[in-house]
Biopython code that builds the backbone (N, CA, C, O; Angstrom):
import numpy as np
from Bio.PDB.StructureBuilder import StructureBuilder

atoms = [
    (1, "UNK", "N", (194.538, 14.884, 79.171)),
    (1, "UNK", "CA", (194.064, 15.935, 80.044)),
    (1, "UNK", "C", (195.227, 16.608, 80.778)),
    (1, "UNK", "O", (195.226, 17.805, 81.066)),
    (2, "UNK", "N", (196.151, 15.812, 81.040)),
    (2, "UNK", "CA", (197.680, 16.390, 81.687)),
    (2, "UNK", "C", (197.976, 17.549, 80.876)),
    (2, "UNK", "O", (198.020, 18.679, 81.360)),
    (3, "UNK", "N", (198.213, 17.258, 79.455)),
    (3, "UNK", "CA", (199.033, 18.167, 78.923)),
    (3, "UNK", "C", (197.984, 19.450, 78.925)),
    (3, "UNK", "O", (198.415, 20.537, 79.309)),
    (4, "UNK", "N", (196.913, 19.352, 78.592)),
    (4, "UNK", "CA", (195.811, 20.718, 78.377)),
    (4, "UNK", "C", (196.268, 21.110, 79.852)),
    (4, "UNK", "O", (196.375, 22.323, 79.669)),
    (5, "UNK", "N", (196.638, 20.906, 81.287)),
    (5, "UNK", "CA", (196.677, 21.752, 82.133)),
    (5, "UNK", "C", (198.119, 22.206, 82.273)),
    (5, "UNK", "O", (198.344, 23.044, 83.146)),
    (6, "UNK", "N", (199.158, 21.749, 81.505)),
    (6, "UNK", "CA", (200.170, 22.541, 81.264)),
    (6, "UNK", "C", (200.026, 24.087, 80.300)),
    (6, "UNK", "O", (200.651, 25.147, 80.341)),
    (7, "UNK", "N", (199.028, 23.650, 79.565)),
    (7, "UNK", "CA", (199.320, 25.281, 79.056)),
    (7, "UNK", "C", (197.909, 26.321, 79.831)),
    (7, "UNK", "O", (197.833, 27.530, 79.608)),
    (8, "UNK", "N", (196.838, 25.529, 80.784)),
    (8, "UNK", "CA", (195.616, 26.398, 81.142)),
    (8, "UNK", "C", (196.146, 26.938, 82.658)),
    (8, "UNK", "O", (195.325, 27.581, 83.312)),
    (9, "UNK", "N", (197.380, 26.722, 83.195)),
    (9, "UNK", "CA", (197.187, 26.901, 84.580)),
    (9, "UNK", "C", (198.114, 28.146, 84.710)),
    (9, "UNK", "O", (197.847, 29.028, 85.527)),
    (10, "UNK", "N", (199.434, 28.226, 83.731)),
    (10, "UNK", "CA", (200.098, 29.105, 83.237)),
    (10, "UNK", "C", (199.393, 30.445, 82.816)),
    (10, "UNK", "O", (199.711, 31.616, 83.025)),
    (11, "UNK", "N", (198.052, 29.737, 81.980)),
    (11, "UNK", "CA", (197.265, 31.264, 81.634)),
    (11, "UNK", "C", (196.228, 31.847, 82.592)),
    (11, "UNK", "O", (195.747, 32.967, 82.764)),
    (12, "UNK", "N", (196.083, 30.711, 83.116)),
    (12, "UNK", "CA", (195.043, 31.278, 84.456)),
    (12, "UNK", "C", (195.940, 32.402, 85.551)),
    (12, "UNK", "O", (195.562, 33.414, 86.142)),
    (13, "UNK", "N", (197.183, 31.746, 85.501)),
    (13, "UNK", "CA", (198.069, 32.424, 86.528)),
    (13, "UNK", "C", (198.425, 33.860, 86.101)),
    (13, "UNK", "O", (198.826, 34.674, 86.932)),
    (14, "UNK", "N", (198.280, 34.156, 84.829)),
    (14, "UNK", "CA", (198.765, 35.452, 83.960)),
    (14, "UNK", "C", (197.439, 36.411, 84.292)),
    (14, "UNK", "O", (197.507, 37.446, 84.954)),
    (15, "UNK", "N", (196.442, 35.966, 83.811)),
    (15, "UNK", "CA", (195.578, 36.595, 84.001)),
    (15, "UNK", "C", (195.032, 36.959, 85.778)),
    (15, "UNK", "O", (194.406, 37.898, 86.270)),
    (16, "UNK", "N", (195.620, 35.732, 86.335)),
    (16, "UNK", "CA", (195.565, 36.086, 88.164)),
    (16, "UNK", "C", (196.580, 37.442, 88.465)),
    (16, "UNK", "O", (196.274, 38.426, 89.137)),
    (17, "UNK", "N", (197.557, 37.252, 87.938)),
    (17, "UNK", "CA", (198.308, 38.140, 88.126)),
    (17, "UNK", "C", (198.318, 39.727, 87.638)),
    (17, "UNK", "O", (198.837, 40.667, 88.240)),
    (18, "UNK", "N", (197.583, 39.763, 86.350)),
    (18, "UNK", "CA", (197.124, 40.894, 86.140)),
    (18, "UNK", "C", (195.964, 41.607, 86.800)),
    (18, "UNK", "O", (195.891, 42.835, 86.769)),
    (19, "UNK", "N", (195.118, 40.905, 87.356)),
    (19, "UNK", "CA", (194.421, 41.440, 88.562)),
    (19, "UNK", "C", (194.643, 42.111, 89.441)),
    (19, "UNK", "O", (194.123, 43.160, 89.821)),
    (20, "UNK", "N", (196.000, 41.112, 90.067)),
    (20, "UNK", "CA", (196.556, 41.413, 91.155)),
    (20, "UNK", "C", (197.198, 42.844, 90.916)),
    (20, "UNK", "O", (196.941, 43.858, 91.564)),
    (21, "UNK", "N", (198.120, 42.720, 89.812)),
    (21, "UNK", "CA", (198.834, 44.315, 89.640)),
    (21, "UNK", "C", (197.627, 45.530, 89.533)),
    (21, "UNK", "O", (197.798, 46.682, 89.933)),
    (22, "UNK", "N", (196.217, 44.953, 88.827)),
    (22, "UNK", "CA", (195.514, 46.072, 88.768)),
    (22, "UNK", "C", (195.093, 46.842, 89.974)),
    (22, "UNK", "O", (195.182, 48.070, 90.010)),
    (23, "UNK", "N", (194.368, 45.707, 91.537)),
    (23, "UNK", "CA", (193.916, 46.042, 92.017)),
    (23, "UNK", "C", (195.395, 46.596, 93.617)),
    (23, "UNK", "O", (195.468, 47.184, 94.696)),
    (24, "UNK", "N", (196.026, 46.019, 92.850)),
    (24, "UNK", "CA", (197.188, 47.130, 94.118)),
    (24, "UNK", "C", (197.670, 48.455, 93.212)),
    (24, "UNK", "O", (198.168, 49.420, 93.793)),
    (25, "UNK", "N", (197.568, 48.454, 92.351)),
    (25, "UNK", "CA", (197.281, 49.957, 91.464)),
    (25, "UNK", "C", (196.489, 50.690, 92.220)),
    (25, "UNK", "O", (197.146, 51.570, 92.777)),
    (26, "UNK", "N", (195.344, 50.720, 92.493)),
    (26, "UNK", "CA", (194.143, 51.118, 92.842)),
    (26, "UNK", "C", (194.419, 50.802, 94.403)),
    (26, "UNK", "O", (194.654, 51.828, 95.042)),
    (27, "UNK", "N", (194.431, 50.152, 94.814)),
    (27, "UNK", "CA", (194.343, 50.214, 96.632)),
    (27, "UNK", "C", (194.629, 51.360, 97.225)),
    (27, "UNK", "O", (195.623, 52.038, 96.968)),
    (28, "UNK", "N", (193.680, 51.658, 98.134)),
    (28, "UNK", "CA", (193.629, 52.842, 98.902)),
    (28, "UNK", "C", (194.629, 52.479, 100.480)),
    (28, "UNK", "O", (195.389, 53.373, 100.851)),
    (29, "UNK", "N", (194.566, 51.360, 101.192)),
    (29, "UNK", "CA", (195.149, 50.600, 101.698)),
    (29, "UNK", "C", (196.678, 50.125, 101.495)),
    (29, "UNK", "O", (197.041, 49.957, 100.331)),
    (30, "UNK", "N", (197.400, 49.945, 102.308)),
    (30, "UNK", "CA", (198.854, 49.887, 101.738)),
    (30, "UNK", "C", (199.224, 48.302, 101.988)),
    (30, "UNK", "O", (200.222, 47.756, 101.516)),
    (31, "UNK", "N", (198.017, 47.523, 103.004)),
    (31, "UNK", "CA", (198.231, 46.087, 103.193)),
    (31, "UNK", "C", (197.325, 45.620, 101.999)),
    (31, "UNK", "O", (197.586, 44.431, 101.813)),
    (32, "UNK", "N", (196.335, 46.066, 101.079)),
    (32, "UNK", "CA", (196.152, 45.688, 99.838)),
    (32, "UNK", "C", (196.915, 45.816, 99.023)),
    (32, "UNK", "O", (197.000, 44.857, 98.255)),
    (33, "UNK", "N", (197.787, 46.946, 98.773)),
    (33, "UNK", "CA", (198.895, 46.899, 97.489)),
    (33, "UNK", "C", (199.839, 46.386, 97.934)),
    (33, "UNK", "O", (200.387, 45.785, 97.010)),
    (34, "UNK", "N", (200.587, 46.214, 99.199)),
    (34, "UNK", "CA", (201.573, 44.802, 99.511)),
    (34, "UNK", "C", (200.711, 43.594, 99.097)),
    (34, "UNK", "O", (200.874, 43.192, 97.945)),
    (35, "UNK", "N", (199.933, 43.044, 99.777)),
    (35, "UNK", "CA", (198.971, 41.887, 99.123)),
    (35, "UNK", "C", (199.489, 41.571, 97.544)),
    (35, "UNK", "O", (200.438, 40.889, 97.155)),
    (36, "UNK", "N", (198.373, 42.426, 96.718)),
    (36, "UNK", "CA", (198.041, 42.337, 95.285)),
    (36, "UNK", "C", (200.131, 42.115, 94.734)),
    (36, "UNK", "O", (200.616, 41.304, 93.946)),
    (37, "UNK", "N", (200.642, 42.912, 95.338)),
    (37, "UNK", "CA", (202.196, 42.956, 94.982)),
    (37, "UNK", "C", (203.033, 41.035, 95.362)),
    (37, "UNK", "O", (203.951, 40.359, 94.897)),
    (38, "UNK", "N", (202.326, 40.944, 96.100)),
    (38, "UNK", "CA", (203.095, 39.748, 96.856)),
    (38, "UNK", "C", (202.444, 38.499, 95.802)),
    (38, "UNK", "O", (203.040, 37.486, 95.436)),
    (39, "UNK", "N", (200.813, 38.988, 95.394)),
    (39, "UNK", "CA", (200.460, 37.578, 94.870)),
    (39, "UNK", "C", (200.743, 37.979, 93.216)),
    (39, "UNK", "O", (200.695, 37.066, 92.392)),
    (40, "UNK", "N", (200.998, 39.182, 92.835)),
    (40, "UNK", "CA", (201.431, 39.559, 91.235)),
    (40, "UNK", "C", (203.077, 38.714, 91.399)),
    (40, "UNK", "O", (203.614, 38.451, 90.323)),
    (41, "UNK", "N", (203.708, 38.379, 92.463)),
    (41, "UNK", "CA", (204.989, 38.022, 92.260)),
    (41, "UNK", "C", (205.271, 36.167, 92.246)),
    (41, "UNK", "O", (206.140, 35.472, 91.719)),
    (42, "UNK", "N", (204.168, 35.877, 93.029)),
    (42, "UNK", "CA", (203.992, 34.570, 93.010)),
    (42, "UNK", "C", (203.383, 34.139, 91.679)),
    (42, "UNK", "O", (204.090, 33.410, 90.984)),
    (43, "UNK", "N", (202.356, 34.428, 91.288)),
    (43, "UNK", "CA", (202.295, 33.781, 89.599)),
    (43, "UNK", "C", (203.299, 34.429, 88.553)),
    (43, "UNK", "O", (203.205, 33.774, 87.515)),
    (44, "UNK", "N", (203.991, 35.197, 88.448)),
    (44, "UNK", "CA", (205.068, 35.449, 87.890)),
    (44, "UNK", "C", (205.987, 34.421, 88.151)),
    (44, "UNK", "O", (206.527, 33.740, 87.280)),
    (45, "UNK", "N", (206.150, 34.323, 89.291)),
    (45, "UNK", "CA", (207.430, 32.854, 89.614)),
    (45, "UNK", "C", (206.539, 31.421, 88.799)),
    (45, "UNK", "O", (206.936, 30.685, 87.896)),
    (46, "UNK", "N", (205.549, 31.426, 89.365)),
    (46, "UNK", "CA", (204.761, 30.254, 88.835)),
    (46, "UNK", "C", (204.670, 29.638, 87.393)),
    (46, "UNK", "O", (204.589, 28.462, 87.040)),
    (47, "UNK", "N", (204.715, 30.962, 86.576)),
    (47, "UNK", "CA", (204.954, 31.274, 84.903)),
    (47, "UNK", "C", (206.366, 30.565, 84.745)),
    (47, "UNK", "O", (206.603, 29.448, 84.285)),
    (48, "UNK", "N", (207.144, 31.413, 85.194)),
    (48, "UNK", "CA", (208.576, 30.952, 85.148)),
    (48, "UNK", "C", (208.548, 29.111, 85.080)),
    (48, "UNK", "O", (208.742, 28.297, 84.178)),
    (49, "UNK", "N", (208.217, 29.015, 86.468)),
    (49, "UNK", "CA", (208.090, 27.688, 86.573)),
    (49, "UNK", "C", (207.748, 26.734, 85.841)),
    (49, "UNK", "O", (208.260, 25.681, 85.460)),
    (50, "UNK", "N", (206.938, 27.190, 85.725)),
    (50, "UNK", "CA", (205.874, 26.670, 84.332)),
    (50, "UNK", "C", (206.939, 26.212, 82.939)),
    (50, "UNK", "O", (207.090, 25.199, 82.257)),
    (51, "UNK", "N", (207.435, 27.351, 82.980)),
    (51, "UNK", "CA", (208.547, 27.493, 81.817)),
    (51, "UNK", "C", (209.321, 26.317, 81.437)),
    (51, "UNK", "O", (209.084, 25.445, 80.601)),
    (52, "UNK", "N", (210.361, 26.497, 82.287)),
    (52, "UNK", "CA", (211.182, 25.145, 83.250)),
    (52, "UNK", "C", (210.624, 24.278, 83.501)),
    (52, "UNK", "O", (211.516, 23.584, 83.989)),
    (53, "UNK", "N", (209.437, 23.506, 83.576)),
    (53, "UNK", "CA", (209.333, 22.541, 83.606)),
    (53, "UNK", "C", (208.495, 21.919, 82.126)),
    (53, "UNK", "O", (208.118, 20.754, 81.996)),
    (54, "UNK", "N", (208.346, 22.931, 81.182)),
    (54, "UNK", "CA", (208.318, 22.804, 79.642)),
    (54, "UNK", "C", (209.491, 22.469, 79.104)),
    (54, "UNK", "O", (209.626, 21.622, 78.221)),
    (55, "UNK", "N", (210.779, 23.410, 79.841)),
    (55, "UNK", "CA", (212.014, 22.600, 78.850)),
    (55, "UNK", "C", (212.971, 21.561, 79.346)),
    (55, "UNK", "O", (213.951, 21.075, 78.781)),
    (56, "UNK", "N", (212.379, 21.292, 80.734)),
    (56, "UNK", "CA", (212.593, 19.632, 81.490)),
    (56, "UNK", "C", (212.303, 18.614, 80.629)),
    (56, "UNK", "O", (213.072, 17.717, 80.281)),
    (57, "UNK", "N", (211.070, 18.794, 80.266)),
    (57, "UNK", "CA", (210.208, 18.042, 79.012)),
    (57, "UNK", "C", (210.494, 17.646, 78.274)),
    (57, "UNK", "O", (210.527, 16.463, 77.936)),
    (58, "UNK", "N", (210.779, 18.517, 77.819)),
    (58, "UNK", "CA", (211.848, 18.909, 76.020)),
    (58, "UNK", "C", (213.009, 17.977, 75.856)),
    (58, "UNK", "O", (213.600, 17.455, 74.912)),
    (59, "UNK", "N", (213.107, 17.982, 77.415)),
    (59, "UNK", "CA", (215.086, 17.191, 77.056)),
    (59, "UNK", "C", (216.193, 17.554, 77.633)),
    (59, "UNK", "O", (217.269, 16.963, 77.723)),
    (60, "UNK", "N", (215.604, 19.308, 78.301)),
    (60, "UNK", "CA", (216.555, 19.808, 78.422)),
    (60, "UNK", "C", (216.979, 20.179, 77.847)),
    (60, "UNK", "O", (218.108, 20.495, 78.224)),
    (61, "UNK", "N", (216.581, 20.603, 76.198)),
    (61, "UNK", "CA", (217.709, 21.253, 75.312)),
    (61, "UNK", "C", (216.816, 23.144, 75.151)),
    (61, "UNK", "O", (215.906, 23.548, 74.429)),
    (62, "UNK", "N", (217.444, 23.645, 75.935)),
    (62, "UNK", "CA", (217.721, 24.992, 76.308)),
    (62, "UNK", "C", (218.284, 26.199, 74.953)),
    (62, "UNK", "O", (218.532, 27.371, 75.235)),
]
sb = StructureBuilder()
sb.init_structure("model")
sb.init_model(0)
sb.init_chain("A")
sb.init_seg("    ")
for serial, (resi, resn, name, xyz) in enumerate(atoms, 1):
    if name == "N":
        sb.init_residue(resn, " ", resi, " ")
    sb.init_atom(name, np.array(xyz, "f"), 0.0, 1.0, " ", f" {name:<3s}", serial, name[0])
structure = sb.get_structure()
């Protein structure tokens, strides 16, 4: 069950994040498109993360 949430939390976060860019697209509000901007940048890091700790895994071989 570990490993299935290495690759579901990564995609949950992609798809969080495309939300996020959609709906600060669209914000009429400028503390919604900072918002949607701030949390499109945090699952982007999170992805990353995600990444890096796939090739921790690995061995380290990069």
């Amino acid at each position: 069950m570990k490993a299935f949430s290495f690759w579901i939390n990564p995609i949950l976060a992609g798809i969080m994040a495309f939300v996020a860019l959609l709906a600060s697209s669209r914000a009429s509000d400028s503390a919604f498109a900072v918002g949607g901007l701030i949390v499109f940048l945090g699952c982007v890091l999170f992805i990353f993360s995600a990444i890096g700790r796939y090739f921790d895994r690995m061995g380290g071989a990069h």
